[in-house]
Structure formats: C-alpha cells, structure tokens
TORROPA-173090 format. One record per atom (N, C-alpha, C, O): residue number from 1; residue in one letter; x, y, z. Coordinates in steps of 0.2 Angstrom, whole numbers. Layout:
> n, res, east, north, up
> NUM, A, X, Y, Z
...
END
This chain:
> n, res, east, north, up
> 1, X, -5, 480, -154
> 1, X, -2, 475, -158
> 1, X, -5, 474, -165
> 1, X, -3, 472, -170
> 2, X, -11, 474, -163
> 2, X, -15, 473, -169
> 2, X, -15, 478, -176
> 2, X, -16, 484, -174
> 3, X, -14, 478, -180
> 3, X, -14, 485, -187
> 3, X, -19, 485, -190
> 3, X, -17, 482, -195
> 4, X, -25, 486, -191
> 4, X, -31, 486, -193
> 4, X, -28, 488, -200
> 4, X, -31, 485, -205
> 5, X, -24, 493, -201
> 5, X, -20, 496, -210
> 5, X, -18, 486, -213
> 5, X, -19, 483, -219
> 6, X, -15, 483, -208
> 6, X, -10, 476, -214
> 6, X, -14, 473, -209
> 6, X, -15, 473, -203
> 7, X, -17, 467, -217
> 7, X, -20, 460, -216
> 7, X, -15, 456, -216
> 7, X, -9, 458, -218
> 8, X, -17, 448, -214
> 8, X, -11, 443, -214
> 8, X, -12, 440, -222
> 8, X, -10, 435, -225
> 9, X, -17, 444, -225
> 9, X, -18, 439, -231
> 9, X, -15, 447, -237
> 9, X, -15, 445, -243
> 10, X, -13, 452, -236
> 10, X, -13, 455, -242
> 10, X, -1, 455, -239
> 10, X, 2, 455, -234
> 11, X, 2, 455, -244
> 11, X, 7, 453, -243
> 11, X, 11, 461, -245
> 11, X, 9, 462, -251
> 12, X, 16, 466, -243
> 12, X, 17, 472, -246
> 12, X, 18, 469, -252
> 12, X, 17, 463, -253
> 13, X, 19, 475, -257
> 13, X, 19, 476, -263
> 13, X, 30, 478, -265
> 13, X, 32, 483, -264
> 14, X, 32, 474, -268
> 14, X, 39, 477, -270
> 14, X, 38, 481, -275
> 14, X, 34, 479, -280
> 15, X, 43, 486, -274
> 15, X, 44, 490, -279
> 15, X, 46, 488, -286
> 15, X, 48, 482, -287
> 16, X, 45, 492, -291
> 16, X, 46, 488, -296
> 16, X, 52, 491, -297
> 16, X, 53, 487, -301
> 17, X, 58, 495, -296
> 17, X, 64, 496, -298
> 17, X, 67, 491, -293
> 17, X, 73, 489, -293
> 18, X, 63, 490, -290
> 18, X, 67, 483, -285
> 18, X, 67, 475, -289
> 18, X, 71, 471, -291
> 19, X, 61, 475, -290
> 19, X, 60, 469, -296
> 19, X, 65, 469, -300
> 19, X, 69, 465, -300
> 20, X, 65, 476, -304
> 20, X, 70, 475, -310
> 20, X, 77, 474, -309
> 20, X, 80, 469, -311
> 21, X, 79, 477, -304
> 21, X, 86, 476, -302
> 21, X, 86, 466, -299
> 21, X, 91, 463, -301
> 22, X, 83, 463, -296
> 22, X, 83, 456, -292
> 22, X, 84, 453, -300
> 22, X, 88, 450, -302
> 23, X, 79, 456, -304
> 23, X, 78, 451, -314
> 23, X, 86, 453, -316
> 23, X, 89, 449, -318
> 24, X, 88, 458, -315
> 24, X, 92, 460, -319
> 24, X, 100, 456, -315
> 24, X, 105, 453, -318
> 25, X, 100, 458, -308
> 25, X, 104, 452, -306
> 25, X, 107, 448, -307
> 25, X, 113, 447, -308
> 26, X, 102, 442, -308
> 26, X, 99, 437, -310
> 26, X, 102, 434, -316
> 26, X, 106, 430, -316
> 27, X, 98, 438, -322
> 27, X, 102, 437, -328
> 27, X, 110, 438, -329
> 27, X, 112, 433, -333
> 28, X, 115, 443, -327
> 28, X, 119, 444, -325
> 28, X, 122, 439, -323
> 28, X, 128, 437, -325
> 29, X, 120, 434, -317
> 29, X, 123, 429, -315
> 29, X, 123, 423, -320
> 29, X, 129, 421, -322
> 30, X, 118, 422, -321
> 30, X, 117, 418, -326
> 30, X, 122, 418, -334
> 30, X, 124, 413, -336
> 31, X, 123, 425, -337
> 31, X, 128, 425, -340
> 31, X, 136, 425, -337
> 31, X, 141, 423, -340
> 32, X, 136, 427, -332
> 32, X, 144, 427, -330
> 32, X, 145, 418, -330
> 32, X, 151, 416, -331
> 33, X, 140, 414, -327
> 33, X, 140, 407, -327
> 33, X, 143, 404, -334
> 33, X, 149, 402, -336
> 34, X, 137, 405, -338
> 34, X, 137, 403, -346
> 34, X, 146, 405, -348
> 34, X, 150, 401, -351
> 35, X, 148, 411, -347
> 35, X, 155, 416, -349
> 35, X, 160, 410, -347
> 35, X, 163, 406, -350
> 36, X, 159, 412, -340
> 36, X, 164, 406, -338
> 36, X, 166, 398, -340
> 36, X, 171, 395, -341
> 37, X, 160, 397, -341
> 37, X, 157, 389, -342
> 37, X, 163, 388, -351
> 37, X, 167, 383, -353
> 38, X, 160, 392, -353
> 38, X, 162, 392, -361
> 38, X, 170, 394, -361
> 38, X, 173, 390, -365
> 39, X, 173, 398, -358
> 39, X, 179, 399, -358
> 39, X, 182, 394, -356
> 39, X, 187, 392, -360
> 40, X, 181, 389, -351
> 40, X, 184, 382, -349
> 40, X, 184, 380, -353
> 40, X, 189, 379, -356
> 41, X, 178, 377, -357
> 41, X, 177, 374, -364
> 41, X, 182, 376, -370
> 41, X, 185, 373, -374
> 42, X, 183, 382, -369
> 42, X, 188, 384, -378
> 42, X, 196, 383, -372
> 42, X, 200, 381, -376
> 43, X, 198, 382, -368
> 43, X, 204, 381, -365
> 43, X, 205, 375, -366
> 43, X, 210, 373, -369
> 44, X, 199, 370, -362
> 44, X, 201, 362, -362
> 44, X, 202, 358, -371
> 44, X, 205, 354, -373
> 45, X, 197, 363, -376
> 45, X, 195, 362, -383
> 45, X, 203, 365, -385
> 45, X, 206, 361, -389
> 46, X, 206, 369, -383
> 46, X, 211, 370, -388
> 46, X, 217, 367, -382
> 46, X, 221, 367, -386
> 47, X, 219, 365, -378
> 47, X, 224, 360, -375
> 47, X, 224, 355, -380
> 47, X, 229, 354, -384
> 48, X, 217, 352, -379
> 48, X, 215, 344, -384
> 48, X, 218, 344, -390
> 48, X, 219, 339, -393
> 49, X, 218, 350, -393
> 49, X, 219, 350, -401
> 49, X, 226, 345, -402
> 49, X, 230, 344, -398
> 50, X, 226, 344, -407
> 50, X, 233, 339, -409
> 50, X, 237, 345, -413
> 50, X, 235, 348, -417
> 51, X, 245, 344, -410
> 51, X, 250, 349, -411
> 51, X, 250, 349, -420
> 51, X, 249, 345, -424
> 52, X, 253, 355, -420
> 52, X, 255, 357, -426
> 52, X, 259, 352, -430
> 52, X, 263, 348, -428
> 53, X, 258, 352, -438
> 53, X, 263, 346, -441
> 53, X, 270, 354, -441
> 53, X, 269, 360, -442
> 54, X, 276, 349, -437
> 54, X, 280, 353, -440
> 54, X, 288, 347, -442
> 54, X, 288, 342, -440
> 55, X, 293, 350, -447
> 55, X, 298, 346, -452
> 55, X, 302, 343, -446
> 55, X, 303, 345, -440
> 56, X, 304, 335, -451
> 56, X, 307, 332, -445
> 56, X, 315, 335, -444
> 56, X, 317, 334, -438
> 57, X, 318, 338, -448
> 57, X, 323, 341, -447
> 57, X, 325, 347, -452
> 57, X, 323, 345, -457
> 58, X, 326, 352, -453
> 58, X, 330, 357, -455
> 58, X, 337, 360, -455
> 58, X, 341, 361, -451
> 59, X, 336, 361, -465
> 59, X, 345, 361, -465
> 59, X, 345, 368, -468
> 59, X, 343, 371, -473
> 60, X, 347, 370, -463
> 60, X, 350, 377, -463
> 60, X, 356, 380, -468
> 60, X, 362, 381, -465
> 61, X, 356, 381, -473
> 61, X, 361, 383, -478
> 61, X, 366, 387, -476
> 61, X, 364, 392, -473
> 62, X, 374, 388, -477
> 62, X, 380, 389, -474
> 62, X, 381, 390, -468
> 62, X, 384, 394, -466
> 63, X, 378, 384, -465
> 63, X, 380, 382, -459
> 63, X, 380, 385, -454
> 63, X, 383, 383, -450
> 64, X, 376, 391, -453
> 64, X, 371, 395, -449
> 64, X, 370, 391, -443
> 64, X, 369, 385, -443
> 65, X, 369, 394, -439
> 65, X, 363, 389, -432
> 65, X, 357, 393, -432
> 65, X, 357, 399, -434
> 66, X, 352, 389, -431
> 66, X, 347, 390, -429
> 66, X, 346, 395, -425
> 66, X, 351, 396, -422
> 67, X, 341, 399, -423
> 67, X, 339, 404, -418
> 67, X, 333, 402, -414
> 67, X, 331, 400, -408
> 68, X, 329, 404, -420
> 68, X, 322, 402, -418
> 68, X, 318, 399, -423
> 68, X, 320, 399, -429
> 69, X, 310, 397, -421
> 69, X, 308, 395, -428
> 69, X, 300, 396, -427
> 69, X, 297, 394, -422
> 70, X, 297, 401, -433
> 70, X, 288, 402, -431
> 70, X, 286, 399, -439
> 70, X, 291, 398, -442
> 71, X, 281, 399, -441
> 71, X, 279, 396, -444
> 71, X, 270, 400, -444
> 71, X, 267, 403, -440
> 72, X, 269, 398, -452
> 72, X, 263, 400, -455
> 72, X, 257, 393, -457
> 72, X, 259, 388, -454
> 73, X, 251, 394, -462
> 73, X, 248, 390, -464
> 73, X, 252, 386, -470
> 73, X, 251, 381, -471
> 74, X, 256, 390, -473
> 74, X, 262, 384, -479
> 74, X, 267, 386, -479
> 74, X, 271, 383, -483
> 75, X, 270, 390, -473
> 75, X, 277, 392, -473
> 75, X, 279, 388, -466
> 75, X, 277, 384, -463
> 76, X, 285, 390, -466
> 76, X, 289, 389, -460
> 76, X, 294, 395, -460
> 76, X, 295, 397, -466
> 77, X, 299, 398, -455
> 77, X, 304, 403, -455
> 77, X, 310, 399, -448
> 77, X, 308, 395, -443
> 78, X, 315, 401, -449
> 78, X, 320, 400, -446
> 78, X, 325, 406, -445
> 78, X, 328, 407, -450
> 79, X, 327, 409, -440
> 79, X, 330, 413, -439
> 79, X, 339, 412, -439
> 79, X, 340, 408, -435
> 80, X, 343, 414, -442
> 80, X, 348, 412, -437
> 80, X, 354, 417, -435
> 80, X, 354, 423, -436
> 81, X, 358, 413, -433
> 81, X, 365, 418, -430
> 81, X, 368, 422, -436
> 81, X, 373, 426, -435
> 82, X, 367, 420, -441
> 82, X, 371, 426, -444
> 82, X, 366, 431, -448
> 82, X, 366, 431, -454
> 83, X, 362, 433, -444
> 83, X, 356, 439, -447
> 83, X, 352, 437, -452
> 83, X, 351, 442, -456
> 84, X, 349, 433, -454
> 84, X, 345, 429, -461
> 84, X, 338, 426, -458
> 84, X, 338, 422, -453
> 85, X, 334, 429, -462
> 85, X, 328, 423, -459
> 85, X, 325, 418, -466
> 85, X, 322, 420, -471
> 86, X, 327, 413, -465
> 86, X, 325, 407, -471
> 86, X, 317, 405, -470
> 86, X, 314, 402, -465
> 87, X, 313, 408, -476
> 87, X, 307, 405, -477
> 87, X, 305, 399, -481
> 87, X, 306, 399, -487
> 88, X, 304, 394, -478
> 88, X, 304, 388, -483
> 88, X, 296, 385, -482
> 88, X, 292, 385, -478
> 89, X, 296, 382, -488
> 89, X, 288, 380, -489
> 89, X, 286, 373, -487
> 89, X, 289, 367, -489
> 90, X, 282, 374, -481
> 90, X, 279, 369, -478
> 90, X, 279, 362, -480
> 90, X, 281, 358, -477
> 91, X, 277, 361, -489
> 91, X, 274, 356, -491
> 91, X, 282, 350, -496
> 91, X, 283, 344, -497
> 92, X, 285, 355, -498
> 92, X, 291, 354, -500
> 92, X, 296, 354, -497
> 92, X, 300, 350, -498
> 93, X, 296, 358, -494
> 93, X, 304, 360, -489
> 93, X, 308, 365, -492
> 93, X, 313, 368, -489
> 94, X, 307, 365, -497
> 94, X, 310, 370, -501
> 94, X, 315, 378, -498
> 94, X, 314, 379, -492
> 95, X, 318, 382, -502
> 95, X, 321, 389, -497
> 95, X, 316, 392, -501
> 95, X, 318, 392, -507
> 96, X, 311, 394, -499
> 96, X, 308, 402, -502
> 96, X, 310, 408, -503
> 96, X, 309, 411, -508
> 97, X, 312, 410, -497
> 97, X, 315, 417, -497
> 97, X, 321, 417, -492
> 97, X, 321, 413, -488
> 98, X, 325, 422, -493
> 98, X, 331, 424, -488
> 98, X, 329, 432, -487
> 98, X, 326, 436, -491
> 99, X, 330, 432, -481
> 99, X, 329, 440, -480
> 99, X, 335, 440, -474
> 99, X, 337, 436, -470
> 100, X, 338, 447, -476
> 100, X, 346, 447, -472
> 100, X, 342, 455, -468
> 100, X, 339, 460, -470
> 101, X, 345, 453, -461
> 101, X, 343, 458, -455
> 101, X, 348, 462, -455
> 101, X, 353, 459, -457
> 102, X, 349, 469, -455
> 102, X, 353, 474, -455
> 102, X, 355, 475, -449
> 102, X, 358, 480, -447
END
C-alpha cells in the first residue's frame, strides 16, 4: 500500500494544456456572463427610452386613407390606398414629396 515513487507532501503535477484549457474556460464563462449581462441592459435601456414624437393628426390630401405610416429623423411618410406615398416634414407638417406606386 505504501508507494515509496508518491509522497503525501509532493501533489502530481497537471498538465499545462490542461491548465490552459481550465484558464481558457473560465474566461469564456466569464464573457458569456458579461455578453448576457449587457444585452439585458441595451433591452431593458431601450424599452425605457420615451416613444418617438410623432403628428397629432394627419391630413391626407384627396381624400385617400391612410395605409401605413414609417418615418425618418425630419421626415415622416404615409402610404395610402390609392398608390402615393406622402413625405411630409417632421417639423412643419408640410407635403414634401408625392411619389406615385406603379
């Protein structure tokens, strides 16, 4: 029972591609943490933001209806049922452009 080769006082030796791999885990974990951590944060960060300014009403010229409505940094656009998309300016309300859908 005894092993005269292993003392109780020298402990084996690990390999050092074993070392690398335990450090490199490690690290790895530790950024998947941070990764995670931080995407929660830009989620709950951009929920919180306060909604876009958008017009309190829009008048649609010859009496079109609306379709849909996306919007830019000084624009706004409205699509509607008779093939036209109205760009009008954010700050004025103005009609910028007509573009007719084919």
């Amino acid at each position: 029972m005894d092993n005269p080769e292993m003392n109780s006082d020298t402990a084996p030796q690990e390999p050092a591609n074993l070392r690398f791999l335990r450090r490199l885990v490690t690290v790895l974990t530790a950024t998947m943490i941070s990764g995670v951590i931080l995407i929660i944060a830009l989620i709950v960060m951009r929920f919180n933001a306060p909604p876009p300014d958008l017009p309190d009403s829009i008048a649609v010229p010859g009496g079109a209806a609306a379709i849909s409505f996306t919007q830019g940094p000084d624009w706004y656009a409205v699509t509607t049922d008779a093939n036209q998309i109205l760009i009008f300016d954010r700050v004025t309300g103005q009609l910028r452009q007509t573009i007719e859908i084919d």
